[in-house]
PDB file of N, CA, C and O in Angstrom:
ATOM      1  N   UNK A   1      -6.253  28.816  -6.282  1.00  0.00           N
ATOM      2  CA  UNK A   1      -5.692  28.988  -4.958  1.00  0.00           C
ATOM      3  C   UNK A   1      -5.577  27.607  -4.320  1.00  0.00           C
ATOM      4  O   UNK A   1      -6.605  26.932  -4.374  1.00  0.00           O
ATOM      5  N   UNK A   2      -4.415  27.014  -3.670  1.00  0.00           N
ATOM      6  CA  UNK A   2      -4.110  26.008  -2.966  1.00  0.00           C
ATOM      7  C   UNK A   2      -3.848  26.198  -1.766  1.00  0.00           C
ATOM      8  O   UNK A   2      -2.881  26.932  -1.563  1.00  0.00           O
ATOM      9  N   UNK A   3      -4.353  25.807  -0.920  1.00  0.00           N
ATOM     10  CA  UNK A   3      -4.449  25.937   0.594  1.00  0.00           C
ATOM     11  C   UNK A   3      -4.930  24.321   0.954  1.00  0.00           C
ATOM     12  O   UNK A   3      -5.461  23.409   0.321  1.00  0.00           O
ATOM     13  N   UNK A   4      -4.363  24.544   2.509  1.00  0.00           N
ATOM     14  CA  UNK A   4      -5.229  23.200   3.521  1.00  0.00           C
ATOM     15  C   UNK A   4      -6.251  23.378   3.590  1.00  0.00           C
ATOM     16  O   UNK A   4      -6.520  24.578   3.561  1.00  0.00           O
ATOM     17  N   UNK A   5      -7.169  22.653   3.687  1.00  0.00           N
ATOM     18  CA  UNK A   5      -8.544  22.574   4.148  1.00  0.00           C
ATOM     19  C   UNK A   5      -8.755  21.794   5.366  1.00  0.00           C
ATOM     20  O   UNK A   5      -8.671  20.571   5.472  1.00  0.00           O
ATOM     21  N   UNK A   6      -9.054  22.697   6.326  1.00  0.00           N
ATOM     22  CA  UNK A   6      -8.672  22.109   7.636  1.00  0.00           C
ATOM     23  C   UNK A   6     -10.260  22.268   8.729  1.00  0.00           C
ATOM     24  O   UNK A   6     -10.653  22.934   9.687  1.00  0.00           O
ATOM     25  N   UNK A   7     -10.753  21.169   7.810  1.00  0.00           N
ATOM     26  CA  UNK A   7     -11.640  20.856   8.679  1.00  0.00           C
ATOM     27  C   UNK A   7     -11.084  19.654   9.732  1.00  0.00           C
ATOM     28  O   UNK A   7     -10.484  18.715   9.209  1.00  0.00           O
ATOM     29  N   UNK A   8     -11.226  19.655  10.882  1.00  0.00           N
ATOM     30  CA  UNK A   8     -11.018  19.167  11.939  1.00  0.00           C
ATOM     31  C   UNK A   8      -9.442  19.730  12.467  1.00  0.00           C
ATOM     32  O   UNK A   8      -8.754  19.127  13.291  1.00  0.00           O
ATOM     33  N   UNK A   9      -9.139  20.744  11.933  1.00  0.00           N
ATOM     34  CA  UNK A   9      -7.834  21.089  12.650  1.00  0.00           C
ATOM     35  C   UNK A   9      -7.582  22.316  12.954  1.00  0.00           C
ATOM     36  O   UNK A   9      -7.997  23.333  12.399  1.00  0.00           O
ATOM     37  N   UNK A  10      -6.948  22.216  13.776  1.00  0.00           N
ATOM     38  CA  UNK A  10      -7.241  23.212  15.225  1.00  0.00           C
ATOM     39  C   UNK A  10      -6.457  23.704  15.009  1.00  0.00           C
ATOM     40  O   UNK A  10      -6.648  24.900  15.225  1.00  0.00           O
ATOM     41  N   UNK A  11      -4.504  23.286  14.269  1.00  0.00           N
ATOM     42  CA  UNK A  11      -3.643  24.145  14.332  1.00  0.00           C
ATOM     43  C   UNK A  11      -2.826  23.932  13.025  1.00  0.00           C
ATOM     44  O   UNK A  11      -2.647  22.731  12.819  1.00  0.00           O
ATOM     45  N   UNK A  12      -2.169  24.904  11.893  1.00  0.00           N
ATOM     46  CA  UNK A  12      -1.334  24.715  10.963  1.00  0.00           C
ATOM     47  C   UNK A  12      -0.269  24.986  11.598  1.00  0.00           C
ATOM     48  O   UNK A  12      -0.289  26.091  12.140  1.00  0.00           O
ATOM     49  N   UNK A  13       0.804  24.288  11.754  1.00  0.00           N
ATOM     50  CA  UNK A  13       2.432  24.766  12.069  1.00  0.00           C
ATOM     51  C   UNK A  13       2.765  24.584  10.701  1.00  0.00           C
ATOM     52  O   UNK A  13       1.596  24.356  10.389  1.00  0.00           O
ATOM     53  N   UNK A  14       3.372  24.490   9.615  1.00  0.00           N
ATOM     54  CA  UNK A  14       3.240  24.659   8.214  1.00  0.00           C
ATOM     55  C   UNK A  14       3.071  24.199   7.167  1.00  0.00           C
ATOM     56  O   UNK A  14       3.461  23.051   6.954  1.00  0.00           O
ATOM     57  N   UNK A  15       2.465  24.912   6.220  1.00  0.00           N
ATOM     58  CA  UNK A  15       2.330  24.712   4.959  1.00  0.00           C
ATOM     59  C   UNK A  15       3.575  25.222   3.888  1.00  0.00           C
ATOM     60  O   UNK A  15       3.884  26.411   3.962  1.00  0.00           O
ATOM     61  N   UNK A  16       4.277  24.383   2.922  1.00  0.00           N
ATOM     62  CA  UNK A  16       4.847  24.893   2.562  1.00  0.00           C
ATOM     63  C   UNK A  16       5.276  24.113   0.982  1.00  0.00           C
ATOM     64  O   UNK A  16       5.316  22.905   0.747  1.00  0.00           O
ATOM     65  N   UNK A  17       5.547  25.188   0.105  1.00  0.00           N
ATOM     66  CA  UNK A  17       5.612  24.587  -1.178  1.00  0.00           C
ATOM     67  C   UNK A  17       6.743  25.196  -1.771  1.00  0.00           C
ATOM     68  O   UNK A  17       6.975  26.405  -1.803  1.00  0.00           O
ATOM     69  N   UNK A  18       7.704  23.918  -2.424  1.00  0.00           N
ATOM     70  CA  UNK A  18       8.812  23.708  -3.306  1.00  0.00           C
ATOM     71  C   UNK A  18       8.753  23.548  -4.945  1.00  0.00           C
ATOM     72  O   UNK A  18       8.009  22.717  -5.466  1.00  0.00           O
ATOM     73  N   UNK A  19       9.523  24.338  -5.637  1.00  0.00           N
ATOM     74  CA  UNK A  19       9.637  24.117  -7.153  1.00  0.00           C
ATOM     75  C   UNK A  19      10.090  22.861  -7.189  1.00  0.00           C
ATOM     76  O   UNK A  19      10.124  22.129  -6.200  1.00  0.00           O
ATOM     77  N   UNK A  20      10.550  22.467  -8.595  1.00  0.00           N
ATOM     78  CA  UNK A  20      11.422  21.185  -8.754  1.00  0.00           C
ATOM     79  C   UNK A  20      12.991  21.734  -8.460  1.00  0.00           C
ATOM     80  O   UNK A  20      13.853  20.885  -8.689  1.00  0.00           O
ATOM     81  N   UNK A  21      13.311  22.607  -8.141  1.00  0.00           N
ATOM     82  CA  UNK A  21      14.688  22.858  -7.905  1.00  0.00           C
ATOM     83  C   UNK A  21      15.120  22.698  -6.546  1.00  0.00           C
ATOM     84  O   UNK A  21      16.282  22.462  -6.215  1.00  0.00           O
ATOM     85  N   UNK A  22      13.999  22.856  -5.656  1.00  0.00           N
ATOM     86  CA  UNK A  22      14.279  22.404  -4.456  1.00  0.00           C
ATOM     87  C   UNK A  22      13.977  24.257  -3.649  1.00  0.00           C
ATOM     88  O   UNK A  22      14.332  24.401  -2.479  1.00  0.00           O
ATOM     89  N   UNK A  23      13.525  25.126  -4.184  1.00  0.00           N
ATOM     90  CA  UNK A  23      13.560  26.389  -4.085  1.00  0.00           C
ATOM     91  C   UNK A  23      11.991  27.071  -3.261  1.00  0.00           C
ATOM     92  O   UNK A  23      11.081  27.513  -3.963  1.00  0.00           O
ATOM     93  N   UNK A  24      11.915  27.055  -2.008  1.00  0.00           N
ATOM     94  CA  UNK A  24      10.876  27.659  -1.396  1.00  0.00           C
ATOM     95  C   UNK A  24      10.124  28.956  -2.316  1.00  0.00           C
ATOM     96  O   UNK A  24      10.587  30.089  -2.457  1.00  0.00           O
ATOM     97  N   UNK A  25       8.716  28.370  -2.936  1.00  0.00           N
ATOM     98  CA  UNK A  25       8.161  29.514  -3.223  1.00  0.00           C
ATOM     99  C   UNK A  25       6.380  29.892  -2.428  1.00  0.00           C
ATOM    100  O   UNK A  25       5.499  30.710  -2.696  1.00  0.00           O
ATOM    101  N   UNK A  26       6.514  28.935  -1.516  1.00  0.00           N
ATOM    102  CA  UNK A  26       5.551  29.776  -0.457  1.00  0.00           C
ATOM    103  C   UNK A  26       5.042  29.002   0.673  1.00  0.00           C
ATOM    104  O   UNK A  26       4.495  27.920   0.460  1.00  0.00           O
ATOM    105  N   UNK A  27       5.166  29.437   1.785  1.00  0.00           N
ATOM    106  CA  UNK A  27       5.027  29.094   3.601  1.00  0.00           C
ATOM    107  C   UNK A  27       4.374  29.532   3.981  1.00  0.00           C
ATOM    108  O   UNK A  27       4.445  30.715   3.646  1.00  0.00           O
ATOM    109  N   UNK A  28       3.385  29.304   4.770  1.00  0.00           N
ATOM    110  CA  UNK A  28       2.472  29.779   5.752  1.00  0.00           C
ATOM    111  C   UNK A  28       2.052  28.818   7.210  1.00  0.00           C
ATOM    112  O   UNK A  28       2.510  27.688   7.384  1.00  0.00           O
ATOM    113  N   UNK A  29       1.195  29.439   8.098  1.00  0.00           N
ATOM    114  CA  UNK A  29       1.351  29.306   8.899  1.00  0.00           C
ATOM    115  C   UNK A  29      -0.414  29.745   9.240  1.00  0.00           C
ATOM    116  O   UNK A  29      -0.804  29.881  10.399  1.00  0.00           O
ATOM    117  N   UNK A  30      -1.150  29.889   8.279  1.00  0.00           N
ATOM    118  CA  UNK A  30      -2.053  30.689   8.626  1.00  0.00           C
ATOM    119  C   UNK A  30      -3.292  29.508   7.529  1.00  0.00           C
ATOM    120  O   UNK A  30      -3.372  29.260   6.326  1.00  0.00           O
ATOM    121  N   UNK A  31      -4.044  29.076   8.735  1.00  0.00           N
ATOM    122  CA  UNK A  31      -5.146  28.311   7.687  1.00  0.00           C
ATOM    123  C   UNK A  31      -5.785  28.861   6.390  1.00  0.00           C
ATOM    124  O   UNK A  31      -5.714  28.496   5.216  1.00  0.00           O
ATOM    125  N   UNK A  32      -6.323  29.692   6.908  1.00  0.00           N
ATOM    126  CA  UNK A  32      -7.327  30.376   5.741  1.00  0.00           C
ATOM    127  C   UNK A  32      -6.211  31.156   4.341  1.00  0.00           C
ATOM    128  O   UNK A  32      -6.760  31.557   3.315  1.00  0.00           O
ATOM    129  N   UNK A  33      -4.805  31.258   4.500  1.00  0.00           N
ATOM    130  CA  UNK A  33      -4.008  31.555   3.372  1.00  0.00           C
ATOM    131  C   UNK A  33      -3.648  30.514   2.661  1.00  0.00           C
ATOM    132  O   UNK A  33      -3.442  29.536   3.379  1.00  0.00           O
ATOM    133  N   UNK A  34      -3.448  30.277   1.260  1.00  0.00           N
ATOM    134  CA  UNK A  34      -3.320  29.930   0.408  1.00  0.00           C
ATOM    135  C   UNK A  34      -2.662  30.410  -0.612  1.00  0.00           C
ATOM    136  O   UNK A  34      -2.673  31.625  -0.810  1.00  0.00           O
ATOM    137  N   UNK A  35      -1.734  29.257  -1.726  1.00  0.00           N
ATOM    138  CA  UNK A  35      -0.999  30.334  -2.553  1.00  0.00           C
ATOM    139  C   UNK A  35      -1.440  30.190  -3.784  1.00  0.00           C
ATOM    140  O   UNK A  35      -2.098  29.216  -4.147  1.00  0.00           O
ATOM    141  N   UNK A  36      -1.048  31.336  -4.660  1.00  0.00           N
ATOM    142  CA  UNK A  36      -1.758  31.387  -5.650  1.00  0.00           C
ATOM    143  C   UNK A  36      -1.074  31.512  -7.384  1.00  0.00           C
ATOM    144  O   UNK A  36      -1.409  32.027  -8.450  1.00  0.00           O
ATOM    145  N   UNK A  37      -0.055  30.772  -6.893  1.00  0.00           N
ATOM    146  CA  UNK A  37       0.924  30.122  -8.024  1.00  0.00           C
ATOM    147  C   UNK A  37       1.771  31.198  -8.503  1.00  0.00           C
ATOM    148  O   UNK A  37       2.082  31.149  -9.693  1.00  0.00           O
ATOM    149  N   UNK A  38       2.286  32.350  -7.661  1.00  0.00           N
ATOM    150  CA  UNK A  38       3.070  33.170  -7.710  1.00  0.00           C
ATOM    151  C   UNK A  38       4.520  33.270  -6.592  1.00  0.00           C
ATOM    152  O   UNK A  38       4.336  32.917  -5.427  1.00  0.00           O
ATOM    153  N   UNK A  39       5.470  33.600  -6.880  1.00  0.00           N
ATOM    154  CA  UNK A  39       6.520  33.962  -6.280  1.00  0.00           C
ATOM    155  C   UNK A  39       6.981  35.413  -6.253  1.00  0.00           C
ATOM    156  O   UNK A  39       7.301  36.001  -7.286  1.00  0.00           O
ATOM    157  N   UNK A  40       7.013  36.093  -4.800  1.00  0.00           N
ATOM    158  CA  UNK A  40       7.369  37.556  -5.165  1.00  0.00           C
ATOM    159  C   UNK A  40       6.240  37.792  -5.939  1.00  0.00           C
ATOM    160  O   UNK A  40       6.434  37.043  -6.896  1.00  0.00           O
ATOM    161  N   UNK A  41       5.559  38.157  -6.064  1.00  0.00           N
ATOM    162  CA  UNK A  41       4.486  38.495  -7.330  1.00  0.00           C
ATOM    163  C   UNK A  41       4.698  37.868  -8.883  1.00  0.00           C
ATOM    164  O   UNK A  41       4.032  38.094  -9.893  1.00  0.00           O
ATOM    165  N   UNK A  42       5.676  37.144  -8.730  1.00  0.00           N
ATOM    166  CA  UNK A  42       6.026  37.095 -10.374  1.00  0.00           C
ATOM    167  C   UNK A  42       5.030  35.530 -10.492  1.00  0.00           C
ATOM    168  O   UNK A  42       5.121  34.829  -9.483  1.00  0.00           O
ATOM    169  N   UNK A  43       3.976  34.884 -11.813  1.00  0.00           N
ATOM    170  CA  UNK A  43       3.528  34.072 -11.688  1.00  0.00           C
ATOM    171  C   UNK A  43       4.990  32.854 -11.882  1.00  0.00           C
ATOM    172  O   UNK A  43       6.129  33.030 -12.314  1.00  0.00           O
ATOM    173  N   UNK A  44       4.311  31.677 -11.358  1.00  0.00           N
ATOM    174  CA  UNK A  44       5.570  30.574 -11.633  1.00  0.00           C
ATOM    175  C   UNK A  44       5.302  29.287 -12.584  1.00  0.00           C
ATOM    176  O   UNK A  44       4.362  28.506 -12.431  1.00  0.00           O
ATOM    177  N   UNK A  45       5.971  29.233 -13.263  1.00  0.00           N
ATOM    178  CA  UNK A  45       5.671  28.206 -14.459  1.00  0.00           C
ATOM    179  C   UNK A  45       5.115  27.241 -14.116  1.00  0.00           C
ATOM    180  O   UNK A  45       5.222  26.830 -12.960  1.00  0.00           O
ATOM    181  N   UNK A  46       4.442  26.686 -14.953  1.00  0.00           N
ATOM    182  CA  UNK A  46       3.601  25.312 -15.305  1.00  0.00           C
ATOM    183  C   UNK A  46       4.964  24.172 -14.799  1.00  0.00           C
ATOM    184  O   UNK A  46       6.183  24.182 -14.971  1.00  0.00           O
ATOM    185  N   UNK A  47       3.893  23.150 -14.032  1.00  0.00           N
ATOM    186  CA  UNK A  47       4.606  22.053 -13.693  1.00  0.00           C
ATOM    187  C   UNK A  47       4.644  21.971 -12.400  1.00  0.00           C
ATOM    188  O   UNK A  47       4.410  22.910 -11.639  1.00  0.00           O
ATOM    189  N   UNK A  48       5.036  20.487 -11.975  1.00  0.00           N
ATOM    190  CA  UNK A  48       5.141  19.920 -10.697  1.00  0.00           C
ATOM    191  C   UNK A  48       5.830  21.026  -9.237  1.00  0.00           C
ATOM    192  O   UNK A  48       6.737  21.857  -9.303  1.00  0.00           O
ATOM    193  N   UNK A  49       5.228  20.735  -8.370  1.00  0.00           N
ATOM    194  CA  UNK A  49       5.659  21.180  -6.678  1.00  0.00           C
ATOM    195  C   UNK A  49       5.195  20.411  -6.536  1.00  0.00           C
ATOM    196  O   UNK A  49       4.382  19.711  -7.140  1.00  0.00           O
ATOM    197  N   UNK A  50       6.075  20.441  -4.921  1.00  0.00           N
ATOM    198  CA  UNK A  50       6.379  19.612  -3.387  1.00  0.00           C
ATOM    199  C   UNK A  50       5.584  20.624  -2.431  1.00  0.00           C
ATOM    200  O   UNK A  50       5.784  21.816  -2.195  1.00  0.00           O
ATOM    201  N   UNK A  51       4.672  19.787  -1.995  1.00  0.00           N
ATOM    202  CA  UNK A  51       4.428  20.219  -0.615  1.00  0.00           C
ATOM    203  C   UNK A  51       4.273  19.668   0.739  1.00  0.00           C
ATOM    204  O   UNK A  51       3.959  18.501   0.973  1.00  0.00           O
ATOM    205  N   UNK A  52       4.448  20.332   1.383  1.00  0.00           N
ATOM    206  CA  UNK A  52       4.584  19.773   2.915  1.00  0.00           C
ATOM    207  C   UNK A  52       3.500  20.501   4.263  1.00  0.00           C
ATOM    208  O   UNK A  52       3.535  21.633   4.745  1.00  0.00           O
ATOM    209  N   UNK A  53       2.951  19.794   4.455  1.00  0.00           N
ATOM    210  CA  UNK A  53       2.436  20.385   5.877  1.00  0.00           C
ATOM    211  C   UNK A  53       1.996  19.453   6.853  1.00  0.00           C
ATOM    212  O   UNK A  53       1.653  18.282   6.690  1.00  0.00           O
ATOM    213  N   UNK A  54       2.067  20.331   8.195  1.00  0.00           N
ATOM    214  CA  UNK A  54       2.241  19.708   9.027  1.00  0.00           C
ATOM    215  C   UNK A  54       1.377  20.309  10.005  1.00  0.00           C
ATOM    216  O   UNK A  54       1.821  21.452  10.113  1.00  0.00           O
ATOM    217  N   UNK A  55       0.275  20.174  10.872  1.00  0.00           N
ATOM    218  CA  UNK A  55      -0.806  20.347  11.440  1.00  0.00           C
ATOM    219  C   UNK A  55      -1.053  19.390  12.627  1.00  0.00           C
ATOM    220  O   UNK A  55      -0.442  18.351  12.873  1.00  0.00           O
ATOM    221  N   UNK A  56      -2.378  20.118  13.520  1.00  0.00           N
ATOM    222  CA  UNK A  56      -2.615  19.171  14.809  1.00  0.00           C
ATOM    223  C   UNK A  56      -3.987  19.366  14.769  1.00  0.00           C
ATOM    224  O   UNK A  56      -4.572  20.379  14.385  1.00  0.00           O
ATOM    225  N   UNK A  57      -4.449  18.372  15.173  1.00  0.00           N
ATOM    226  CA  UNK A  57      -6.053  17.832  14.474  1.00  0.00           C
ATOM    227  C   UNK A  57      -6.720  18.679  16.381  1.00  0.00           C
ATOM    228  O   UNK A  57      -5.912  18.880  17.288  1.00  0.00           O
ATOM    229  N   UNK A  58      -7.782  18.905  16.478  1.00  0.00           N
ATOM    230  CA  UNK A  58      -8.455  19.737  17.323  1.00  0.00           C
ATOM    231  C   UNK A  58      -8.460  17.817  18.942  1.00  0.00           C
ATOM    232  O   UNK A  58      -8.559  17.779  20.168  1.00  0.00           O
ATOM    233  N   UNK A  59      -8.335  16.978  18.105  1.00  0.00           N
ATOM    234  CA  UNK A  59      -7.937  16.074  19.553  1.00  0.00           C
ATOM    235  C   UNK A  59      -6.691  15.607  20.107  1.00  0.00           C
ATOM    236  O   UNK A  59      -6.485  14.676  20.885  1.00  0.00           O
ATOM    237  N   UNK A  60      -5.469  16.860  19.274  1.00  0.00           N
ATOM    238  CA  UNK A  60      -4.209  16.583  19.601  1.00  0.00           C
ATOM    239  C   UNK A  60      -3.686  15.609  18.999  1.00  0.00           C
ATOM    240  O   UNK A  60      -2.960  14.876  19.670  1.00  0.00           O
ATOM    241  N   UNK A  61      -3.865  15.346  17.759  1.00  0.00           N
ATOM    242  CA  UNK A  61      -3.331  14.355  17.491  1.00  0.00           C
ATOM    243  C   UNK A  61      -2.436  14.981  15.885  1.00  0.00           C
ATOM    244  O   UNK A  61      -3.000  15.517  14.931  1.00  0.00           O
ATOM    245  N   UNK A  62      -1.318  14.765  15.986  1.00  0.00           N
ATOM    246  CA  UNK A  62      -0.035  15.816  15.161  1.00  0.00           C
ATOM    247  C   UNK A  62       0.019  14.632  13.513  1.00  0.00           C
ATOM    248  O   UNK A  62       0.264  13.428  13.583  1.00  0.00           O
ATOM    249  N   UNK A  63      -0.197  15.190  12.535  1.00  0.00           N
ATOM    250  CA  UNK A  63      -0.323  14.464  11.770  1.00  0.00           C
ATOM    251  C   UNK A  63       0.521  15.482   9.996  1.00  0.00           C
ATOM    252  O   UNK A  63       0.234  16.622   9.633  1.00  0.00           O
ATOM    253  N   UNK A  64       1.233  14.786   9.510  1.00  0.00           N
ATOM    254  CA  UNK A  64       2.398  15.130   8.126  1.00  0.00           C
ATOM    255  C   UNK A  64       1.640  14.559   7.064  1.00  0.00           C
ATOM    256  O   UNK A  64       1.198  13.410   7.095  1.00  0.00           O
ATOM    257  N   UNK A  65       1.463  15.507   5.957  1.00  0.00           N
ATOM    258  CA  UNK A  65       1.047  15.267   4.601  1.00  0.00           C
ATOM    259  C   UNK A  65       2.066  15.945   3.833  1.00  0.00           C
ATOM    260  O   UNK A  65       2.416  17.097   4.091  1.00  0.00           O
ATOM    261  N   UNK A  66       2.728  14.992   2.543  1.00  0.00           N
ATOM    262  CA  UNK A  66       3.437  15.780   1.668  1.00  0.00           C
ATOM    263  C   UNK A  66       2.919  15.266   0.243  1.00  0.00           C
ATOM    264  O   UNK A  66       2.293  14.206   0.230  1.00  0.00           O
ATOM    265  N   UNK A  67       3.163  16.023  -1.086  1.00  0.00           N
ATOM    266  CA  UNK A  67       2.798  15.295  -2.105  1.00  0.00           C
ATOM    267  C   UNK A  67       2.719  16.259  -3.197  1.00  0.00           C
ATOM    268  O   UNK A  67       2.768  17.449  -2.887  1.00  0.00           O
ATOM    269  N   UNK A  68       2.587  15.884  -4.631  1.00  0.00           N
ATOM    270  CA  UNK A  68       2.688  17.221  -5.506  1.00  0.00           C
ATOM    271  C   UNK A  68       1.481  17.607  -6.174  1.00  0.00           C
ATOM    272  O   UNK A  68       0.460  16.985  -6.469  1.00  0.00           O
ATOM    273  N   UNK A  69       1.907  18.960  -6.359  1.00  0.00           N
ATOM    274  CA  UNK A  69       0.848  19.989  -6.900  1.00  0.00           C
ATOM    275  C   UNK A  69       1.283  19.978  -8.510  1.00  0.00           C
ATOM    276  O   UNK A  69       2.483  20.094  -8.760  1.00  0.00           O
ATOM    277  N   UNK A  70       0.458  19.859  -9.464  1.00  0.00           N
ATOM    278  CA  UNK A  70       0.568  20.392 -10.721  1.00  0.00           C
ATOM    279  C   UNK A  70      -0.188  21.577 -11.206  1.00  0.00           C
ATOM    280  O   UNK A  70      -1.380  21.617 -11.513  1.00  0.00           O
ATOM    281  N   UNK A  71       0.731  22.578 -11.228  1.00  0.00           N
ATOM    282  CA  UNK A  71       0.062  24.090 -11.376  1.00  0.00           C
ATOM    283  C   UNK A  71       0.157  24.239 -13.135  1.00  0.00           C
ATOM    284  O   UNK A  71       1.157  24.042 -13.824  1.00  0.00           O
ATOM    285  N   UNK A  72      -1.134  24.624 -13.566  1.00  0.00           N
ATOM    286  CA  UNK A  72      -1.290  24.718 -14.903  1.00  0.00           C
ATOM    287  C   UNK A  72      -1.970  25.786 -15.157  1.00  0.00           C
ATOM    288  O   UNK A  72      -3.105  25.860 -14.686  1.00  0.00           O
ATOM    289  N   UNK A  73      -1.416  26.931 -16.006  1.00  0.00           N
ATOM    290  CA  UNK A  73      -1.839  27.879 -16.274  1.00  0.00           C
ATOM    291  C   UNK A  73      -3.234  27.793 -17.462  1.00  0.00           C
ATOM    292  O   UNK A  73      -3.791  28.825 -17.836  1.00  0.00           O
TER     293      UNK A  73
END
């Protein structure tokens, strides 16, 4: 399971992860969710994602992380 770990943050506005095709396979909005290398239920192949999120730290201060995931079955 891949999720933020959001110690010191107060708010997720999103999390979100891209295949190599450029193809949304999962968004959230919700700290404690995480994805779990499935699309639609179907699992998703081995290999590189993009992710992006974007959060506000509990002293207001708005801060962007992006970078890739290697999901290996």
């Amino acid at each position: 399971m891949i999720k933020v770990q959001h110690h010191g943050i107060a708010y997720l506005k999103s999390f979100v992860i891209f295949n190599r095709w450029g193809n949304k396979v999962f968004e959230t909005t919700d700290l404690d969710q995480g994805w779990d290398g499935k699309f639609n239920g179907q699992p998703q192949p081995m290999g590189i994602y993009i992710y992006y999120a974007e959060a506000t730290t509990y002293k207001g201060k708005r801060f962007y992380k992006q970078g890739n995931i290697t999901l290996i079955r």
